[in-house]
C-alpha positions, 0 to 999 in steps of 0.5 A: 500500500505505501508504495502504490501511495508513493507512485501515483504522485510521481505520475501525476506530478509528470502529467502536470509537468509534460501538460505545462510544456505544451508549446502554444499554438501560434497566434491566427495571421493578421488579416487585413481588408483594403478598399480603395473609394470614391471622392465626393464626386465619385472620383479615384486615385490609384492604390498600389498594395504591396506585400511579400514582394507583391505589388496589387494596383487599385483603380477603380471605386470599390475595388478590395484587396486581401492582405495577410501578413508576410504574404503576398495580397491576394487578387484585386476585385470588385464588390458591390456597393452593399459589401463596400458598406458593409466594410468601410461604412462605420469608418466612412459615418466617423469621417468629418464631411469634406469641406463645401467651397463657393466663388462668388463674383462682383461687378467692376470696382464695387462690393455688388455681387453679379447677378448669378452670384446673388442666386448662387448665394441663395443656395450657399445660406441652404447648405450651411444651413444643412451643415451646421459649420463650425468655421466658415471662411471667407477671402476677399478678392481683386483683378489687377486694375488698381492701386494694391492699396486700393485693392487690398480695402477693396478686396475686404470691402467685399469679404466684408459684404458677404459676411454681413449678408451671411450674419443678416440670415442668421450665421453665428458671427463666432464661426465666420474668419475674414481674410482679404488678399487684394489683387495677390492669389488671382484665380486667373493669372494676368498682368497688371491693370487686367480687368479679369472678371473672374479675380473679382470675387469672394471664396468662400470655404465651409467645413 
């Protein structure tokens, strides 16, 4: 009896220690999902995946791409819209939407906006509406005829005007920054003295 009572702890105490130097299974191989997608305007670019020595080139909306690591990616493809939501769609809801962007024109050496800018800016007061801005900016500008005094006062002149109309419809002043540029930074390069109808105007940036 006191040597069956001696062996049974041994094996036992072997069983422990051969379970205790089991090697662990490795860790599963990361897996990643790439999705290249569109712009706003439902644009691309181009995406090159490497991996393992592998190159994948991505050019087209919703086309993926399966990378495991130390892998080459697998072969790229095209899924529906539906998979691309399913993949990408709870990133693409925390996303900050992309900032909205107007030019608006005024007549010769005045702060009055052209008659289509009038229109534009209609619709300019319903999108920040729909937004909600934190920051909206507003840059005054000028053609080259002129003083560069005179246009730099003009070109707030006009930064000026258009933020009142914006206030006067109810924008919080807080969110509005005024800049003013002059005759520098023209939409369409001219020499000087040009009276460039598209360099007089206000941009305005929503965000």
């Amino acid at each position: 009896m006191t040597r069956r009572s001696f062996v049974l702890p041994v094996a036992v105490l072997l069983l422990a220690v051969a379970c205790a130097t089991l090697p662990k299974p490795p860790p599963p191989a990361s897996r990643d999902i790439i999705v290249l997608l569109p712009d706003d305007q439902g644009k691309t670019g181009v995406l090159v995946v490497s991996s393992a020595g592998v190159d994948r080139r991505l050019d087209r909306p919703g086309q993926t791409v399966t990378v495991e690591a130390g892998s080459p990616p697998g072969l790229a493809t095209v899924i529906p819209g539906p998979e691309v939501q399913a993949i990408a769609g709870p990133a693409l809801a925390a996303l900050p939407k992309p900032p909205l962007q107007f030019i608006l024109y005024f007549e010769h050496d005045s702060a009055d906006l052209t008659p289509k800018s009038q229109v534009l800016l209609k619709k300019v007061l319903g999108m920040i509406r729909d937004r909600a801005p934190v920051d909206i900016s507003v840059v005054g500008h000028t053609d080259t005829v002129g003083e560069k005094e005179y246009n730099y006062a003009l070109s707030l002149k006009r930064a000026r005007a258009v933020a009142s109309i914006l206030q006067g419809k109810g924008v919080d002043p807080s969110v509005l920054d005024i800049t003013y540029h002059g005759e520098y930074s023209p939409l369409v390069p001219t020499g000087d003295q040009v009276p460039e109808p598209r360099n007089r105007r206000v941009e305005i940036t929503v965000r």
